[in-house]
PLY file of the C-alpha trace (Angstrom):
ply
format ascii 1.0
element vertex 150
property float x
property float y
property float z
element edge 149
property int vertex1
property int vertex2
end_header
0.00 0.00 0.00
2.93 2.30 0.54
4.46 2.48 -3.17
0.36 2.74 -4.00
-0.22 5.90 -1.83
3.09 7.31 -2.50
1.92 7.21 -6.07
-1.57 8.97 -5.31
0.38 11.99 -3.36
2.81 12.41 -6.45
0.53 11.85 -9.25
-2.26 13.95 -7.98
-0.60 17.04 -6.52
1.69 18.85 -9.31
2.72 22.65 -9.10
4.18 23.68 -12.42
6.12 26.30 -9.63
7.74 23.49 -7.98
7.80 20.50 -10.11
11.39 19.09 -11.04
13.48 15.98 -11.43
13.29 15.25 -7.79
9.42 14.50 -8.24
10.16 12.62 -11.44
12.88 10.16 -9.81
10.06 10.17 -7.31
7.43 9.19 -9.77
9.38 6.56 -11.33
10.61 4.87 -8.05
6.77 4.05 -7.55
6.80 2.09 -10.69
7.61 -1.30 -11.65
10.86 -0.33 -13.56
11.43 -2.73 -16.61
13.45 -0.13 -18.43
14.49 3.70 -17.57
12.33 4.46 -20.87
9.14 5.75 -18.22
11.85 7.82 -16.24
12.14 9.31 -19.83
8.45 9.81 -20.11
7.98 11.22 -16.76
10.67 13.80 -17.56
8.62 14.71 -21.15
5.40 15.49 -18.61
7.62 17.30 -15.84
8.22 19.93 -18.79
4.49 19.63 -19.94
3.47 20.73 -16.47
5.81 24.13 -16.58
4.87 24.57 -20.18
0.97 24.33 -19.73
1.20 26.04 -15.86
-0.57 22.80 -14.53
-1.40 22.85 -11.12
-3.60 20.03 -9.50
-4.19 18.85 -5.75
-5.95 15.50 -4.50
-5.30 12.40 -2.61
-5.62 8.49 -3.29
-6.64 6.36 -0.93
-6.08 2.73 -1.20
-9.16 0.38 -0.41
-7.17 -2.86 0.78
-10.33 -5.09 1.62
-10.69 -4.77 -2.47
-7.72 -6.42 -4.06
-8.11 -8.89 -7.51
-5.77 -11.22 -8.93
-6.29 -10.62 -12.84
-4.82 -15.02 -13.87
-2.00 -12.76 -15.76
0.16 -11.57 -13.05
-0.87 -8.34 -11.80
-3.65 -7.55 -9.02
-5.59 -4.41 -8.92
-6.16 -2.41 -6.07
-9.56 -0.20 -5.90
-8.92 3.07 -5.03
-10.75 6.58 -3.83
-9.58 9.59 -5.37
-10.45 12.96 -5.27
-8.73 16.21 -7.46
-9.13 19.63 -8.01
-7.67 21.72 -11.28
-6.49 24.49 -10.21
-3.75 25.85 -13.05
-3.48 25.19 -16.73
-3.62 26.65 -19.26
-4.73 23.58 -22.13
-6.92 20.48 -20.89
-4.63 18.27 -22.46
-2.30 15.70 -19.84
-3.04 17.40 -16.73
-2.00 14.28 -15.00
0.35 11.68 -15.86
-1.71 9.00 -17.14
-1.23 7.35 -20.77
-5.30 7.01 -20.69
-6.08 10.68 -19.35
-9.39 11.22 -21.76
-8.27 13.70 -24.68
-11.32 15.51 -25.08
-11.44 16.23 -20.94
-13.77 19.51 -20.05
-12.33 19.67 -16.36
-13.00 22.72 -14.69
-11.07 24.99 -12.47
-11.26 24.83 -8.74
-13.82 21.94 -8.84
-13.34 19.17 -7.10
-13.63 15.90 -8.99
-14.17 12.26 -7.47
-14.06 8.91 -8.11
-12.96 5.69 -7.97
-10.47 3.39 -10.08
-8.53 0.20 -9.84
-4.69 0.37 -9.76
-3.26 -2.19 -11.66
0.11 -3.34 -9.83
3.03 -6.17 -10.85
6.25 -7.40 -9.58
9.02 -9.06 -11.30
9.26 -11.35 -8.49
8.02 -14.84 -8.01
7.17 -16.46 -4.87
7.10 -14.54 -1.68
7.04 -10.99 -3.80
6.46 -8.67 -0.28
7.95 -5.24 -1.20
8.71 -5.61 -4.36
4.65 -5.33 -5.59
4.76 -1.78 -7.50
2.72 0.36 -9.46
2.43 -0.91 -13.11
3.73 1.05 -15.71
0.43 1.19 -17.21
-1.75 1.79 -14.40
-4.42 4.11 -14.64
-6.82 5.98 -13.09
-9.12 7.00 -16.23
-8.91 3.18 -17.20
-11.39 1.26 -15.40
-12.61 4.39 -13.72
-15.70 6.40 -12.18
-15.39 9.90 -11.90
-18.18 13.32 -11.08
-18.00 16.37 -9.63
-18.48 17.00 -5.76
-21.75 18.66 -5.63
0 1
1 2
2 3
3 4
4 5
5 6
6 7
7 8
8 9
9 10
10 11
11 12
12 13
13 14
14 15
15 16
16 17
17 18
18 19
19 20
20 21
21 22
22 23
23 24
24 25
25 26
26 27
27 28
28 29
29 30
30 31
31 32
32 33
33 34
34 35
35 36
36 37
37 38
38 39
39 40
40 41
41 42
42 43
43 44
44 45
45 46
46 47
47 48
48 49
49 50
50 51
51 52
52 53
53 54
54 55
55 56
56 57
57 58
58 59
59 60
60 61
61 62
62 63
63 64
64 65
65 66
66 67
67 68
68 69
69 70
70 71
71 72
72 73
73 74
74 75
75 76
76 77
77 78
78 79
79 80
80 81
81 82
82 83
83 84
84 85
85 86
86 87
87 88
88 89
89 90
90 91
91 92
92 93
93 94
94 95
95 96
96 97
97 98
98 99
99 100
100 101
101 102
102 103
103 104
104 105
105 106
106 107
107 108
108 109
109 110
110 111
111 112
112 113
113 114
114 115
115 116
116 117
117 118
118 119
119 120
120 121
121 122
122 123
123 124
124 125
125 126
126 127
127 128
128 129
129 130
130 131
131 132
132 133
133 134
134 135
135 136
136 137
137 138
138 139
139 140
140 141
141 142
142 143
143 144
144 145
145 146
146 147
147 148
148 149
């Protein structure tokens, strides 16, 4: 649950003011790390956020009663989440997430909620304790509810 919640506080607060390598490294040691390509791909977004003047605050919170094995080697984890927008200038990748919806209509200073499962792997057999990370191609926009707080 740690590298899962670790995850949540990184991926949904960003400050385009603040953001640098230290919260990619960050980022990436979350991840299941196959390659240093992601660390790559983290980097590309880090500069997105400055360029675009993204902003965002939320939390994740891990629902551990609600794990599932997939038969293919990676369980999910349900999750809570809540965000808010609060800077940016283009809707585009305001989070890092390869299935952020493109045509997106968030609004400013609204907080958002919902609920997702967080795919997770390890390159470990056996007794894989620790070593169960965040998969490289985990989402929260994948399998995914998601409103506005009225």
């Amino acid at each position: 649950m740690g590298h899962l919640k670790t995850f949540g506080a990184l991926l949904l607060n960003v400050d385009y003011r603040t953001i640098d390598d230290t919260w990619a490294q960050a980022m990436f040691a979350t991840k299941m790390q196959n390659s240093n390509a992601e660390l790559r791909y983290i980097r590309e977004y880090v500069d997105w956020v400055k360029e675009n003047q993204i902003h965002i605050m939320g939390y994740l919170e891990p629902e551990p009663s609600m794990i599932f094995y997939d038969g293919f080697g990676a369980d999910y984890i349900r999750v809570k989440f809540r965000v808010q927008f609060l800077s940016f200038k283009h809707h585009e990748r305001l989070i890092y997430d390869n299935w952020f919806p493109q045509e997106a209509d968030f609004e400013k200073n609204v907080w958002y909620e919902g609920y997702a499962d967080i795919k997770m792997v390890t390159n470990v057999g056996g007794h894989w304790g620790s070593t169960l990370k965040v998969s490289p191609t985990a989402s929260l926009f994948f399998n995914h509810t998601i409103s506005k707080v009225e």
